[in-house]
C-alpha positions in Angstrom: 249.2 -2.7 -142.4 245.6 -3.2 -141.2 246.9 -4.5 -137.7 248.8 -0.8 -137.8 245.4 1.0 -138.4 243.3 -0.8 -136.2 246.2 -0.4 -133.3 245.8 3.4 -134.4 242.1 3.7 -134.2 242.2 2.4 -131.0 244.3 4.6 -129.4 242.5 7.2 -130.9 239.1 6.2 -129.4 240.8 6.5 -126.1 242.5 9.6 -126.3 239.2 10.8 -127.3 237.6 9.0 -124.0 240.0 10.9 -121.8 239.8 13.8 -123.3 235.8 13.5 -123.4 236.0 12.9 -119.4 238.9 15.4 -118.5 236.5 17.6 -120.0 233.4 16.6 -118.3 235.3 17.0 -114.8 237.4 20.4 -115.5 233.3 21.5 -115.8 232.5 19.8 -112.8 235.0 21.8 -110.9 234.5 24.8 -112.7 230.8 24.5 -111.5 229.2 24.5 -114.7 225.5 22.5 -115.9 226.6 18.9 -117.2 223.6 19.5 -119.8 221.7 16.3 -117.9 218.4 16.3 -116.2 218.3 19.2 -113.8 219.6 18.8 -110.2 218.0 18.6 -107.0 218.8 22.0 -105.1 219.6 23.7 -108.0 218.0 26.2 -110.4 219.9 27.4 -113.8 221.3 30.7 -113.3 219.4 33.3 -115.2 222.2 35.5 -115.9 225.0 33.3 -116.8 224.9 30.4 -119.3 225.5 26.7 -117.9 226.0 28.0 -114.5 223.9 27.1 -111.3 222.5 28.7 -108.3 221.1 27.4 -105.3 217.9 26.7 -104.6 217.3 27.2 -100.9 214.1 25.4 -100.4 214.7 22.4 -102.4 218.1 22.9 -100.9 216.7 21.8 -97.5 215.3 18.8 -98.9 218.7 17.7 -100.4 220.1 17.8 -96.9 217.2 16.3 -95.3 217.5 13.1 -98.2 221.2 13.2 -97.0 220.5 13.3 -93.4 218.1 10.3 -93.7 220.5 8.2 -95.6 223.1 8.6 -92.9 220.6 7.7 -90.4 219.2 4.6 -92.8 222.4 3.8 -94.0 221.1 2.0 -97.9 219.9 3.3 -101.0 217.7 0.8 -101.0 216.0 2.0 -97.7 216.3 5.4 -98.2 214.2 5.2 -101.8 211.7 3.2 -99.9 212.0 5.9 -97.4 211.2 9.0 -100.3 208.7 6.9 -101.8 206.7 6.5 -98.6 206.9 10.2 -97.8 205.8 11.4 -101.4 209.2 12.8 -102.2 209.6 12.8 -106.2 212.4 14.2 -108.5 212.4 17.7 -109.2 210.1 19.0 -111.9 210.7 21.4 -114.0 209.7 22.9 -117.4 211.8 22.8 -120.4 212.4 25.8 -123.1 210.0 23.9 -125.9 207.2 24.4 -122.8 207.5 20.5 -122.2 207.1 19.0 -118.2 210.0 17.0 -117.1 210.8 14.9 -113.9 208.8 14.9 -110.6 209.1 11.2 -111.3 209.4 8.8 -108.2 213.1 8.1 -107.4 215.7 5.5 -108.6 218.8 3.5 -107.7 220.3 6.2 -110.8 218.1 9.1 -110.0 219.1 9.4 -106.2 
């Protein structure tokens, strides 16, 4: 009998795994906010909750960090590449009036 609940549970804990990810990427597509650390190029949209808009100036840098890791060809090279040019992660301030990011970039960040 406990072998039957614990063969239960776990296929519970995976149905709830899929359902957790289906979920995350039906979002994606939809283009909503994941809820994260705020993106790159993109500014929360004023008007609609979870939704983004594009930020046209840091937009250019997104293309430019894009453009250099084609040319550079690593991760590696291409945070060695921000951190030499003073490129940090975008900054922003939160609701509760607290300062986040404009930290220098990661393997993760990037």
């Amino acid at each position: 009998m406990v072998i039957q609940c614990i063969s239960f549970a776990q296929f519970e804990r995976k149905t709830i795994v899929q359902r957790i990810r289906d979920g995350a990427r039906a979002r994606a597509e939809r283009g909503l906010a994941s809820g994260n650390q705020r993106l790159l190029g993109y500014d929360p949209d004023p008007h609609k909750k979870c939704h983004l808009v594009v930020n046209e100036k840091e937009a250019a840098v997104v293309r430019h960090v894009f453009e250099k890791f084609i040319e550079l060809g690593s991760v590696r090279k291409i945070i060695a590449y921000l951190h030499s040019s003073g490129y940090r992660s975008k900054a922003y301030v939160t609701r509760e009036e607290k300062a986040k990011g404009g930290n220098r970039w990661t393997y993760s960040s990037l």
